[in-house]
C-alpha positions in Angstrom: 160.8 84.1 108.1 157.5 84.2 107.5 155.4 87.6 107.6 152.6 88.5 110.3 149.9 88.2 108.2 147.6 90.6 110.7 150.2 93.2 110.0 149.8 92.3 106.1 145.5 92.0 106.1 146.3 95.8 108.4 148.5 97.2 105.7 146.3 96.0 102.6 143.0 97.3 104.3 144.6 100.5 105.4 146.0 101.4 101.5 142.6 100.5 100.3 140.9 102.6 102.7 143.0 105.9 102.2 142.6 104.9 98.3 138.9 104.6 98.2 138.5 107.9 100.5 140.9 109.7 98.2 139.1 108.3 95.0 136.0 109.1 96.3 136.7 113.2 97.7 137.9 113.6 94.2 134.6 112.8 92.6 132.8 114.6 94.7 134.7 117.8 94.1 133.7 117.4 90.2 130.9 114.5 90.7 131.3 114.4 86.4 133.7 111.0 85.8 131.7 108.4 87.0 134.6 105.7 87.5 136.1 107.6 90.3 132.8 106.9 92.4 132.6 103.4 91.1 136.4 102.3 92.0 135.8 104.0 95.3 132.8 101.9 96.2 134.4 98.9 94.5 137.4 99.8 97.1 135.3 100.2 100.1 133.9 96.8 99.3 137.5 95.0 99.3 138.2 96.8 102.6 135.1 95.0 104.3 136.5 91.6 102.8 140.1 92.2 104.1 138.3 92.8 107.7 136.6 89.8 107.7 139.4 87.7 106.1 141.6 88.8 109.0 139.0 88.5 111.0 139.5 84.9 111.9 142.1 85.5 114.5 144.1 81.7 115.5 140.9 80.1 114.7 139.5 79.0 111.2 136.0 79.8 110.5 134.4 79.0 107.1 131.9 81.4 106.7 133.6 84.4 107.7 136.0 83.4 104.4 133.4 83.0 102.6 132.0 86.0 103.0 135.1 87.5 102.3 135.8 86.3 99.1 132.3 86.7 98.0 132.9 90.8 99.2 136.6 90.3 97.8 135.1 89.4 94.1 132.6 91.6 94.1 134.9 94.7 95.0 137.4 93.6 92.1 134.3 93.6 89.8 133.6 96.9 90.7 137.2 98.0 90.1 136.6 96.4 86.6 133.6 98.0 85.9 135.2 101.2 86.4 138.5 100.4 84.6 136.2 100.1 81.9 135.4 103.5 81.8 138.3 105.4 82.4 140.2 103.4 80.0 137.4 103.2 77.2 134.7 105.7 78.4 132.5 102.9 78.1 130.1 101.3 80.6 131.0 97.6 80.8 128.2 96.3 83.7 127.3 93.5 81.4 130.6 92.2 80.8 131.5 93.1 85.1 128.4 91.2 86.1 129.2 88.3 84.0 132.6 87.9 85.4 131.4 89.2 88.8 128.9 86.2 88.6 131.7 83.7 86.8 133.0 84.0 90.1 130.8 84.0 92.5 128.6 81.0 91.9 131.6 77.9 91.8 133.0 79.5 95.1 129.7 79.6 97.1 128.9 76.3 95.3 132.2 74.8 96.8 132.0 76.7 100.4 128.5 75.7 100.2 129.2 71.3 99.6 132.1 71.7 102.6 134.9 72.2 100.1 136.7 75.6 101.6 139.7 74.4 100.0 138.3 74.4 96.2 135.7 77.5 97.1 139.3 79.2 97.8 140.8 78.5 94.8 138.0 79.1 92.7 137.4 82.1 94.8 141.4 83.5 93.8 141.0 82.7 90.0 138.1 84.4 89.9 139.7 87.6 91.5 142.8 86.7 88.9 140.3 87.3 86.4 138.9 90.6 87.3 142.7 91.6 87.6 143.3 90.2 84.3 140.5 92.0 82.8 141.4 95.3 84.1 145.3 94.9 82.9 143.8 94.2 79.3 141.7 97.2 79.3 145.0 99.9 80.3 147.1 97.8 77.8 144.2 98.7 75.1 144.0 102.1 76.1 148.0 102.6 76.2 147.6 105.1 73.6 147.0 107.6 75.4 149.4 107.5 77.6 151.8 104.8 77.3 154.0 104.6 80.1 151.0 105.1 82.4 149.0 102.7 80.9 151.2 99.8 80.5 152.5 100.4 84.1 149.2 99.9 85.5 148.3 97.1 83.2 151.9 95.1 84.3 150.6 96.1 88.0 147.5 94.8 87.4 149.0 91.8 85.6 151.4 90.8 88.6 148.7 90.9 90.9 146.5 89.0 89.1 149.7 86.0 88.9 150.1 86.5 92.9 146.2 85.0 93.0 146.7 82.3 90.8 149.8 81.3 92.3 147.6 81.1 95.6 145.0 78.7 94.0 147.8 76.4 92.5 149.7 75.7 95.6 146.3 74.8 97.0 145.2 72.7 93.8 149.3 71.5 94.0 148.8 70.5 97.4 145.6 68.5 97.3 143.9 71.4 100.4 139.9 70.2 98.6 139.1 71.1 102.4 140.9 73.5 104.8 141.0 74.0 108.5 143.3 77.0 108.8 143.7 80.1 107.1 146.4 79.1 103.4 149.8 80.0 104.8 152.6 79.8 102.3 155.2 81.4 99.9 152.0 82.4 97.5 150.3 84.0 99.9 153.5 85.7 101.3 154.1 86.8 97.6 150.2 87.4 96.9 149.7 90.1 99.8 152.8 92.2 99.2 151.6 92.3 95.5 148.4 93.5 96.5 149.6 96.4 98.9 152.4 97.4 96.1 149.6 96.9 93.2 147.2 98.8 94.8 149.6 102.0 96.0 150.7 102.1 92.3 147.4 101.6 90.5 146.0 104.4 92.8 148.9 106.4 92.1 149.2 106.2 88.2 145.3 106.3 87.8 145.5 109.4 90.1 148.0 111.1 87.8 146.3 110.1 84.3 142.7 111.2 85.5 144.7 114.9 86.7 146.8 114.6 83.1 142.6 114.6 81.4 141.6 117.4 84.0 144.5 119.5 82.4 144.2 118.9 79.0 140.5 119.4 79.1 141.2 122.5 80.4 143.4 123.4 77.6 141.2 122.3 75.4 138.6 124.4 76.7 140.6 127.6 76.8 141.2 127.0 73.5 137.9 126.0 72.1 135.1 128.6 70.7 131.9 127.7 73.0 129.1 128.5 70.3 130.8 126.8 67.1 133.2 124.3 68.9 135.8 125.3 66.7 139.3 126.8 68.2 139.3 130.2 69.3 142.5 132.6 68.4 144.4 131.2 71.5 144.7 128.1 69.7 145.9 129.9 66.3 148.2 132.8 67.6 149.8 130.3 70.5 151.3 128.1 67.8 155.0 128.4 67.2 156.2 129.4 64.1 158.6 126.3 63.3 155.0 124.8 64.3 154.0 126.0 60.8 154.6 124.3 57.5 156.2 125.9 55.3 154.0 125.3 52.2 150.9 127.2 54.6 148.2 129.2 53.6 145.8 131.2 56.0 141.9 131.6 54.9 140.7 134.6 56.5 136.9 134.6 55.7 133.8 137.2 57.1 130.2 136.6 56.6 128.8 139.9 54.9 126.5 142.1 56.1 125.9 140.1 59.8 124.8 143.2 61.8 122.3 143.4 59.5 121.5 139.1 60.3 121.3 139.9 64.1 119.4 143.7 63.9 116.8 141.9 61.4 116.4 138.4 62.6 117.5 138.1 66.0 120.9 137.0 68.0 119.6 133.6 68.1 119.1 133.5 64.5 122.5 135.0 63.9 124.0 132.3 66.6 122.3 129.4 64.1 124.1 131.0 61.1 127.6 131.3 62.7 127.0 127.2 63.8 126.2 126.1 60.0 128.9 128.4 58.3 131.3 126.1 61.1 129.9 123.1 60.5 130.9 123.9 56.8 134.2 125.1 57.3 134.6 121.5 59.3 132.9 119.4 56.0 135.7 121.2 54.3 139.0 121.1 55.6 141.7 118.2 56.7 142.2 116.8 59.5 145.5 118.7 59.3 143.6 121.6 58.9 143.0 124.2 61.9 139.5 126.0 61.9 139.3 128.7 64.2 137.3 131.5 65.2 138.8 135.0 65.4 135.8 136.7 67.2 132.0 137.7 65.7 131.5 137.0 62.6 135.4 136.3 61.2 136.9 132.9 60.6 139.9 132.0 59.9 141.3 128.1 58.3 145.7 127.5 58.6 146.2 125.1 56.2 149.7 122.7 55.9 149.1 123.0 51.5 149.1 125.9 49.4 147.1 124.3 46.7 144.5 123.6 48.5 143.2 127.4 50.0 142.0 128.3 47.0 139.5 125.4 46.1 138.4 124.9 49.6 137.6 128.4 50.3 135.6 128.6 47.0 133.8 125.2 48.3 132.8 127.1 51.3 131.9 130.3 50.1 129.4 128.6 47.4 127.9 126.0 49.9 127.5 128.9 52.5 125.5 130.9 49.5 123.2 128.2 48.8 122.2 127.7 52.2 118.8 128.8 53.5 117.7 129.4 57.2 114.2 129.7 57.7 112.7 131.6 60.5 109.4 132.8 61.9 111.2 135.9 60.9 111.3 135.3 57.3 114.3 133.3 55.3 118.3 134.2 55.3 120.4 133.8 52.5 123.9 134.8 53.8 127.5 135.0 52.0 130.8 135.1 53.1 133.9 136.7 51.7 137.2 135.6 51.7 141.0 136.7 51.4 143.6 134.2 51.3 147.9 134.6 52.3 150.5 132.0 51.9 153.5 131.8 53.7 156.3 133.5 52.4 159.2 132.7 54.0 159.9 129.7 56.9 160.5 133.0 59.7 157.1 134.3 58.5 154.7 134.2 61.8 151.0 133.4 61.8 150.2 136.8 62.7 151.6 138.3 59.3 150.2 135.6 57.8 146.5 136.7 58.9 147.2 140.4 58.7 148.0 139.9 54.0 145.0 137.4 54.0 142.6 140.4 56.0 143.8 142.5 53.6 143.0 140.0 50.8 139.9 139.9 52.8 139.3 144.1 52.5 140.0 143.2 48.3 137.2 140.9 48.2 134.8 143.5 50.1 136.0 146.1 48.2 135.2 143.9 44.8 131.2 143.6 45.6 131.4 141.1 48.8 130.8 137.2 48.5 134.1 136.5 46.6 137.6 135.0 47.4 140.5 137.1 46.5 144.2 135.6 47.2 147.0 137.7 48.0 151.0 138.1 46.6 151.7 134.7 45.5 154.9 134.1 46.0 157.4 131.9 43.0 157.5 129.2 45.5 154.0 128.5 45.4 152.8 128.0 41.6 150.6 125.5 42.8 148.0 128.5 43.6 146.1 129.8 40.8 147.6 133.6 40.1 146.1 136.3 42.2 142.6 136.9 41.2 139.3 137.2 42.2 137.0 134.1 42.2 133.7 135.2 40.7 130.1 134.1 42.6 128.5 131.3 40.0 125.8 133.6 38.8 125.2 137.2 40.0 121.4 137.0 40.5 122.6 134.5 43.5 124.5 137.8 45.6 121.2 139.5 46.0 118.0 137.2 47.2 114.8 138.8 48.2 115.8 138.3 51.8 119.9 138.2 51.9 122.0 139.9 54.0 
């Protein structure tokens, strides 16, 4: 039995409508992820095309289908254009407009000689396309979350079939020229993938853009605002089977900072804390966790032993060689340094960071702008023995204007 299309054309314009609104209330509560606004206006545009498609009521009327396909394509291009950047984060206009336009022109062209039937079929490969388009950007962004992704992009891809199976039953068919609205199995098939395809796209999309609100979030909460480098949320959350067991902590403090801020300024002292992070960051794996403990104390987890001991030294000698000029005079800053490594697989973070501050209290102790490591244990050979490493030349610890 064949389905009321009026109820269908109700259905489809009804989902798109509460999509588009929903879409659109949740850019405007952030107004910051510009594809919400773009599918929302892309979906407002297909709404207007399913109105005027349905619009022809028992009686067949040309130009009302034209202009809804020519709304219809337009609205799917829109929907591309912002597919493109919640899957990519890029702006795609060129490529939408091209297609947008790919489309466009052979199915006025048609509508435009007297062949409705051909403008039609052009007019549903085109929309095809745009589906198309959008499936292969969630399949290339599936990474990040796969399920999601390739769910929409198999949505996406099924609807895109139910369009082309539309055109080739008209191309199948010989319909060059109609006078009725297509009424067959494809379109049957076409408009019940659009309602489901739509209801799930909307839904999925929904969930992944919520999923990005979170972990931004997290990320936030977890991020040091002035240096961008993880704050001790980040470090202390971790779980302890979280931790390799060949780990080493760097704990490392710039000397003398009070003295940076009281002499030079807080914005001064705000520059230094950047470039010693942007140091640490030069320094360290991607494994690697760089993290803020608060003022002037840093602190790097690393998954290898053998490493702490070189890549603090790198730091601590870069960090000395560094000038900052300001209308204040120059700064010539050092850091000291106290390293732990893990003893034993039960051993938490926290212990961890408490032996390297008191590595850290060694190196102050010792004259300041130094790297002292603390208790190696048997297990870890691989570090030098417990020592302190010695600045390159002593008339380096104490410049005219150092702090």
């Amino acid at each position: 039995m064949p389905l009321d299309q009026l109820s269908i054309f109700s259905a489809i314009g009804l989902s798109s409508a509460a999509l588009a609104l929903t879409l659109f209330v949740s850019w405007m509560v952030g107004r910051s992820d510009a594809y919400l606004l773009t599918w929302s206006i892309g979906l407002a545009v297909i709404v207007v095309g399913v109105v005027l498609f349905a619009g022809f009521g028992d009686s067949y009327n040309a130009g009302l289908q034209l202009a809804s396909f020519l709304l219809l394509i337009c609205g799917f291009g829109l929907v591309y254009a912002g597919s493109a950047q919640f899957c990519s984060e890029r702006s795609r206009w060129s490529c939408a407009i091209r297609a947008t336009a790919a489309g466009l022109l052979p199915t006025l062209g048609a509508f435009a000689l007297g062949f409705s039937g051909a403008g039609t079929i052009a007019a549903n490969l085109a929309i095809a396309l745009l589906l198309a388009l959008n499936a292969y950007e969630y399949w290339n962004a599936r990474n990040e979350a796969a399920l999601l992704m390739v769910s929409n992009a198999v949505l996406y891809l099924i609807t895109a079939i139910s369009f082309v199976a539309c055109a080739c039953v008209l191309a199948w068919h010989g319909q060059l020229v109609l006078d009725a609205r297509p009424s067959n199995w494809a379109e049957e098939f076409n408009a019940i993938a659009i309602i489901i395809g739509l209801t799930g796209i909307g839904a999925l999309s929904l969930t992944i853009h919520q999923t990005r609100i979170a972990n931004r979030h997290r990320s936030e909460s977890m991020t040091d605002p002035l240096t961008g480098l993880h704050n001790r949320r980040a470090l202390f959350g971790r779980r302890t089977d979280d931790v390799a067991r060949e780990a080493a902590v760097v704990v490392m403090d710039l000397d003398h900072f009070k003295a940076i801020n009281d002499r030079f300024g807080h914005a001064a002292g705000d520059r230094v804390l950047r470039a010693f992070a942007e140091i640490i960051l030069s320094n360290i794996r991607a494994s690697d966790l760089a993290v803020r403990l608060g003022g002037e104390e840093f602190c790097v987890l690393l998954s290898d032993i053998g490493a702490a001991a070189a890549m603090a030294e790198r730091i601590r000698s870069q960090f000395e060689a560094k000038t900052f000029v300001t209308p204040a005079g120059a700064i010539r800053a050092t850091v000291s340094a106290g390293i732990a490594v893990r003893s034993s697989d039960a051993e938490t973070v926290q212990a961890m960071v408490d032996r390297a501050d008191m590595a850290l209290y060694q190196a102050k102790e010792a004259g300041r702008n130094r790297v002292h490591i603390f208790g190696v244990p048997c297990a870890a050979r691989s570090v030098e023995a417990p020592r302190a490493i010695e600045p390159a030349s002593p008339e380096k610890i104490s410049p005219p204007l150092s702090v």
